[in-house]
N, C-alpha and C positions, 0 to 999 in steps of 0.2 A: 504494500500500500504506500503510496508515495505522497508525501508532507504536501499541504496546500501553501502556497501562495497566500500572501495577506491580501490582495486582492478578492482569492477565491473565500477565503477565510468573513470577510469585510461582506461581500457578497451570500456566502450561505448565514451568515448572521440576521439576513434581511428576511429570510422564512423561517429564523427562529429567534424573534423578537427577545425572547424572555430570555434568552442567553447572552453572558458575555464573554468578550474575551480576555482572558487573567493569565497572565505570565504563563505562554508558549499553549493555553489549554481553553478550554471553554465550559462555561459555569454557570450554574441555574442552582436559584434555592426555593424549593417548593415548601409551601404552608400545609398543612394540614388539622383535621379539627383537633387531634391529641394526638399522643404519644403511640398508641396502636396502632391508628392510622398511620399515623407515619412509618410503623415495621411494617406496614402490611404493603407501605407502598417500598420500601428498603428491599424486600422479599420478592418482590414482583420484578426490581431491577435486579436484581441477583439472578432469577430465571431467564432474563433477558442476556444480560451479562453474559450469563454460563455457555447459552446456546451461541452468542458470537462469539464466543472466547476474545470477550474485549471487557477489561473491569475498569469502571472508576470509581475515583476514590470519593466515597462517600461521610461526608459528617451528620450525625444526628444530635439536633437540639430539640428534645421534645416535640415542639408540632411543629419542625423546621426539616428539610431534610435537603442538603447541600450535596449535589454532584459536580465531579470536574474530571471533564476526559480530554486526555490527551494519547496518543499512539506513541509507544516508550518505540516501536522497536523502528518507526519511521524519523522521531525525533521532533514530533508534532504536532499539530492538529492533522485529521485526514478523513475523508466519507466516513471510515466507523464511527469517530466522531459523533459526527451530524446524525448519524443513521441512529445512532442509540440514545442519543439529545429527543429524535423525532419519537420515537419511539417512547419512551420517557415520558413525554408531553403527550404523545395520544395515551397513553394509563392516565396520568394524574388528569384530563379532562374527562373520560368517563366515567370518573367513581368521585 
């Protein structure tokens, strides 16, 4: 998978408003009504995660729940990326 361009980077940013870009990765902090909610949505990305074999790093603040994905073995942001950002974003709008 080959690193985007800050152009391409700047540009897939623009279909995924809620994201941003943070030192070399991309980051979104989603709300939730509590604490369970929020594993339940942790749990869903970890399913997701598993089946790309692509993980990011996750922080949990109670009804906060903080992803940032970056591609360790491209050296930066790249489609898994966005593709697991998109992904991400269609769970936490369904439920």
């Amino acid at each position: 998978m080959e690193k985007m361009s800050e152009e391409q980077i700047t540009s897939a940013l623009e279909q995924h408003s809620s994201w941003s870009h943070v030192n070399g990765a991309i980051q979104r902090t989603f709300t939730h009504k509590d604490f369970v909610e929020s594993m339940k949505f942790v749990n869903h990305v970890a399913e997701l995660a598993e089946s790309a074999q692509h993980h990011p790093d996750i922080l949990i603040r109670w009804n906060k729940v903080t992803l940032t994905l970056t591609t360790h073995d491209a050296g930066g942001i790249t489609d898994k990326d966005f593709d697991l950002a998109g992904k991400a974003d269609d769970y936490a709008a369904a439920v």
